[in-house]
C-alpha positions in Angstrom: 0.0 0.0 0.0 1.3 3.6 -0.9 2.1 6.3 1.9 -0.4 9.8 1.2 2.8 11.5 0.5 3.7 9.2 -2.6 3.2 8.9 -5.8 1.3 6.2 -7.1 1.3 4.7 -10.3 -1.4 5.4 -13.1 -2.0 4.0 -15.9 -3.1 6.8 -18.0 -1.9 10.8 -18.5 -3.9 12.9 -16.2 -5.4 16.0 -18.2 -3.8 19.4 -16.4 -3.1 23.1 -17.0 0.2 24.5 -16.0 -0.1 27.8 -14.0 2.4 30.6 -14.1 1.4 34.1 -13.0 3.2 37.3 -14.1 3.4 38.7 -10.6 5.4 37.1 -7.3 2.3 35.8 -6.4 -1.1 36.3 -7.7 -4.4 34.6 -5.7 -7.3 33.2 -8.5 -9.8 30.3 -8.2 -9.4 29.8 -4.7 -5.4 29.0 -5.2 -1.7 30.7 -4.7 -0.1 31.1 -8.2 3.5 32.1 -8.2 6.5 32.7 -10.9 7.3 28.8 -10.3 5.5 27.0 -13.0 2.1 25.1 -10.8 0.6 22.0 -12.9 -2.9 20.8 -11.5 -5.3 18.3 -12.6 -8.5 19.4 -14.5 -10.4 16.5 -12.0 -9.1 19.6 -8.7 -10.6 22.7 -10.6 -14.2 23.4 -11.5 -15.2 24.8 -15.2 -15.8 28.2 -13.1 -12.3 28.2 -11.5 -10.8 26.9 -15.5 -12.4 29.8 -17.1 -11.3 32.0 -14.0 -7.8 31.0 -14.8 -7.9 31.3 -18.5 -9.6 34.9 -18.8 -7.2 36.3 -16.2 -4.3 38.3 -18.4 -1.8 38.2 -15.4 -1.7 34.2 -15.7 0.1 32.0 -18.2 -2.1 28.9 -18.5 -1.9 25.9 -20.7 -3.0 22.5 -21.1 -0.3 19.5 -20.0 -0.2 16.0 -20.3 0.6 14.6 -16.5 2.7 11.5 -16.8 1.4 8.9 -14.1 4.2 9.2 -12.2 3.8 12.8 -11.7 0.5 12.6 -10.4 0.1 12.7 -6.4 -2.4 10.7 -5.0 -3.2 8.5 -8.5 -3.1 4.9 -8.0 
């Protein structure tokens, strides 16, 4: 059995966006978004919070393939 703080193996790509903002640290949909790139599963945001994201000009977002692997939590 995994530990919470591993990753566990998928089989498939999870669908994501990749999040950078333009400012040190910029607050939209209910998350922190910093100059770091931040990659987040569609399946954790709601259409409301994607379109949030995506209409806001001081964030860079775009759609990523997430390698199972990468994926925290997937089993």
């Amino acid at each position: 059995m995994a530990k919470a703080n591993e990753p566990k193996k998928a089989g498939a790509a999870t669908q994501g966006v990749e999040v950078i903002a333009k400012a040190d640290v910029f607050y939209r949909a209910g998350h922190q978004w910093g100059q770091n790139p931040t990659v987040v599963p569609l399946s954790d945001l709601t259409e409301e919070q994607l379109q949030e994201l995506r209409d806001e000009p001081l964030l860079i977002v775009r759609k990523v393939e997430i390698k199972p692997e990468e994926v925290p939590g997937a089993a």
